[in-house]
MARBA-3410 file (N, C-alpha, C, O; in Angstrom, 1 decimal):
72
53.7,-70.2,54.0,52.9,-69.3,54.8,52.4,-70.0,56.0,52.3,-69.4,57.1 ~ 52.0,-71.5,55.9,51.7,-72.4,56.7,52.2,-72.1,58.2,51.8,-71.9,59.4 ~ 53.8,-72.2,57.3,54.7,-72.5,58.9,55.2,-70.9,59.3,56.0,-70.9,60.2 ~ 54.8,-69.7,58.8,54.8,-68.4,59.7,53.6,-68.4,60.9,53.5,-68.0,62.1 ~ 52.6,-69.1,59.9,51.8,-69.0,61.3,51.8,-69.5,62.3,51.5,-68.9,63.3
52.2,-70.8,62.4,52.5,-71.9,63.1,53.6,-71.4,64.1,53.5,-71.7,65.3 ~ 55.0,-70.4,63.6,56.1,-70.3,64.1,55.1,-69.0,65.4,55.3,-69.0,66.6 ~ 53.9,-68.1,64.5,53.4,-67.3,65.0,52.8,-68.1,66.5,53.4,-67.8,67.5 ~ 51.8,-68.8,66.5,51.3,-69.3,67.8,52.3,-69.4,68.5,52.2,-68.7,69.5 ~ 53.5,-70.2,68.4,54.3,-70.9,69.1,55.4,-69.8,69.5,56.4,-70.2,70.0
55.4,-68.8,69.3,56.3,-68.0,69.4,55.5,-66.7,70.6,55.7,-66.5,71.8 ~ 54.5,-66.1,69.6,53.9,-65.1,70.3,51.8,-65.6,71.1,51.1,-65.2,72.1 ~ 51.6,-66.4,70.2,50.1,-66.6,70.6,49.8,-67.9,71.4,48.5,-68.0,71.6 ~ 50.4,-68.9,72.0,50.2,-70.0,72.6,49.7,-69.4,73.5,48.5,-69.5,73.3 ~ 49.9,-68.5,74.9,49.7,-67.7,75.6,48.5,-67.4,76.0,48.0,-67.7,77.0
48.0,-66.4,74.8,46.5,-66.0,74.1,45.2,-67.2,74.0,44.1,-67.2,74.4 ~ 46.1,-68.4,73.2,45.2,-69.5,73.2,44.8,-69.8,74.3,43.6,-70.0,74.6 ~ 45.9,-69.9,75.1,45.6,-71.0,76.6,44.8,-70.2,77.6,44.3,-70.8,78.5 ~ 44.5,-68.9,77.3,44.0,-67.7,78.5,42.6,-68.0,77.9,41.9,-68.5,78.7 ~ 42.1,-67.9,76.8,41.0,-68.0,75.7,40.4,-69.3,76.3,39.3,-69.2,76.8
41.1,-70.7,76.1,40.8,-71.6,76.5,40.2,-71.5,77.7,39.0,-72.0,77.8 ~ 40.9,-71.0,78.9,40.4,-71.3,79.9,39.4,-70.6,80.6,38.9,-70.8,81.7 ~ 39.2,-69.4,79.5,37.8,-68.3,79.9,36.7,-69.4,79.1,35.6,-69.4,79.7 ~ 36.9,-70.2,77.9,35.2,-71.0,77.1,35.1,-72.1,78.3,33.9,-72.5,78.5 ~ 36.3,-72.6,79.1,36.0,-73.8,80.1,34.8,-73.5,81.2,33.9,-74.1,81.8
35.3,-71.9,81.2,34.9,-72.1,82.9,33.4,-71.0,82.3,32.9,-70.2,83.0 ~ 32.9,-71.2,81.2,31.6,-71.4,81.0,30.6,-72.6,80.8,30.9,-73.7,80.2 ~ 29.4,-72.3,81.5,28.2,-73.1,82.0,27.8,-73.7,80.6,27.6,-74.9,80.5 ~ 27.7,-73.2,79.9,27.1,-73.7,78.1,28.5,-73.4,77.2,29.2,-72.4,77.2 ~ 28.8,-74.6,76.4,29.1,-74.4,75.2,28.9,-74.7,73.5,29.2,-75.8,73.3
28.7,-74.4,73.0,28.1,-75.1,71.6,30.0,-75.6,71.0,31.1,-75.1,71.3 ~ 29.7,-76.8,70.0,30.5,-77.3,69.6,29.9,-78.1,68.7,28.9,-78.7,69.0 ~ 31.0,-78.2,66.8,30.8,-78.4,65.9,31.9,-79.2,65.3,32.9,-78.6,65.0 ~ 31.9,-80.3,65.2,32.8,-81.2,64.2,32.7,-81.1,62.7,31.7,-81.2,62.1 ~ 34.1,-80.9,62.1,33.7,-80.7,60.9,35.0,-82.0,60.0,36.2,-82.2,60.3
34.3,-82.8,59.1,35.0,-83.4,58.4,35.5,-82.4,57.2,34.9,-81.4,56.7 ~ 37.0,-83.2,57.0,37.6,-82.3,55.3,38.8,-83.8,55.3,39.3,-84.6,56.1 ~ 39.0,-83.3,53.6,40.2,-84.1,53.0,41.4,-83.8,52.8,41.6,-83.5,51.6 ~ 42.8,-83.5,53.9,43.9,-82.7,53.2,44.9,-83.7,52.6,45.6,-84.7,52.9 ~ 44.8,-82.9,51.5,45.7,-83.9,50.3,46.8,-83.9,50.8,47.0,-85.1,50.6
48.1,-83.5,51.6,49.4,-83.5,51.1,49.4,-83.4,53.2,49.3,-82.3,53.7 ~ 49.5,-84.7,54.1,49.5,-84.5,55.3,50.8,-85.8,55.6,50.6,-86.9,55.1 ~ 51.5,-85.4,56.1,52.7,-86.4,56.9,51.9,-87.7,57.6,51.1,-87.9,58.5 ~ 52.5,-88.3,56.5,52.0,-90.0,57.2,50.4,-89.8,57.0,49.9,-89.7,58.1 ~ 49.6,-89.8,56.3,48.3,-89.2,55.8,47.9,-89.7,54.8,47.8,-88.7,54.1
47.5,-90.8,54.0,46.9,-90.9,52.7,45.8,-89.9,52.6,45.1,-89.4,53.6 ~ 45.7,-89.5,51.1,44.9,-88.0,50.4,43.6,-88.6,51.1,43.0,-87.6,51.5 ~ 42.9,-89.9,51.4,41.6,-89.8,51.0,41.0,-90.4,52.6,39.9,-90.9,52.8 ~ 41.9,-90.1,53.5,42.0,-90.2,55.0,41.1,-88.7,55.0,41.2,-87.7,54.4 ~ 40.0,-89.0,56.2,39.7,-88.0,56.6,40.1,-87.1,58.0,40.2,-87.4,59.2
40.1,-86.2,57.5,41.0,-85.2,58.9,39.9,-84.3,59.8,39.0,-83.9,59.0 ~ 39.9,-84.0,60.9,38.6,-83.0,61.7,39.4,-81.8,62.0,40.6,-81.6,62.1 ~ 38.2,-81.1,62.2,38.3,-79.7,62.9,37.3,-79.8,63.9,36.2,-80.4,63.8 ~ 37.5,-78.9,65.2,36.6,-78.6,65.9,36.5,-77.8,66.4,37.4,-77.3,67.1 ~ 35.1,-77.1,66.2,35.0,-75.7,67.1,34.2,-75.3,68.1,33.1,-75.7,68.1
34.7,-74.5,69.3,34.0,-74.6,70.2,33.4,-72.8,70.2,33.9,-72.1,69.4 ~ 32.4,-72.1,71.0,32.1,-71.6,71.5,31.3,-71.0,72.3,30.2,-71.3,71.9 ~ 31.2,-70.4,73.1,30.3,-70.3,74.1,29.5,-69.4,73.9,29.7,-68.5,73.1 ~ 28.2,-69.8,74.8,27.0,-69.3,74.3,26.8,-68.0,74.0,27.6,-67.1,74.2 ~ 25.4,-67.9,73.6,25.4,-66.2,73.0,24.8,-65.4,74.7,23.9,-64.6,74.7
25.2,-65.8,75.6,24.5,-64.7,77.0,26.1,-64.7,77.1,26.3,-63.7,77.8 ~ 26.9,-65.1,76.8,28.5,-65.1,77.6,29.0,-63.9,77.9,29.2,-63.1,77.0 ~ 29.3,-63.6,78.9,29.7,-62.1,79.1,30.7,-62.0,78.6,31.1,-60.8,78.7 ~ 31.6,-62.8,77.7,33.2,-62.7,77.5,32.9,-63.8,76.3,33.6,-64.8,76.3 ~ 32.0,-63.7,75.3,32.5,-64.4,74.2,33.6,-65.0,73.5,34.4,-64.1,73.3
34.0,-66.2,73.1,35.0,-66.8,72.9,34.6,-67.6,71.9,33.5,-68.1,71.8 ~ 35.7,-67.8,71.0,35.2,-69.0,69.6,37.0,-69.6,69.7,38.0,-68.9,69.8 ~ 36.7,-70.9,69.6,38.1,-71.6,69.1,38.1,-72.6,68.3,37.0,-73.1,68.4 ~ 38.8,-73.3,67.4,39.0,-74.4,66.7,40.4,-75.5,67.3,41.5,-75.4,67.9 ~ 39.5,-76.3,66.8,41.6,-77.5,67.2,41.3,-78.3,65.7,40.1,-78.5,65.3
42.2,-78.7,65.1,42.4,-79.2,63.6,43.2,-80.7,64.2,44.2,-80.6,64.9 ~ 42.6,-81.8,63.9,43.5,-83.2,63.8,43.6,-83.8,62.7,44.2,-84.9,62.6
END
């Protein structure tokens, strides 16, 4: 199910992301949250390696609210 979605961004939503992206930039405030996690089963990854997420988005006055994440 992983890689439908994956095929999904890359196919139909990369587009969406990058427009998204570039509406939270060209806001004055952003909030942003790092999050640690453990994924057991990652390419070239020992289980007890820690992996991030991060999420961005812009503030609550934003005329055009936006939330995103990036996963490393």
């Amino acid at each position: 199910m992983a890689n439908w979605v994956i095929a999904a961004h890359e196919r139909w939503f990369g587009e969406l992301f990058r427009r998204l992206r570039e509406e939270l930039l060209s806001n004055e405030i952003l909030h942003a949250d790092e999050i640690t996690l453990t994924v057991l089963w990652e390419d070239g990854r020992k289980a007890t390696q820690k992996s991030y997420v991060w999420v961005y988005r812009t503030s609550g006055d934003s005329e055009r609210p936006a939330v995103l994440q990036q996963a490393v």
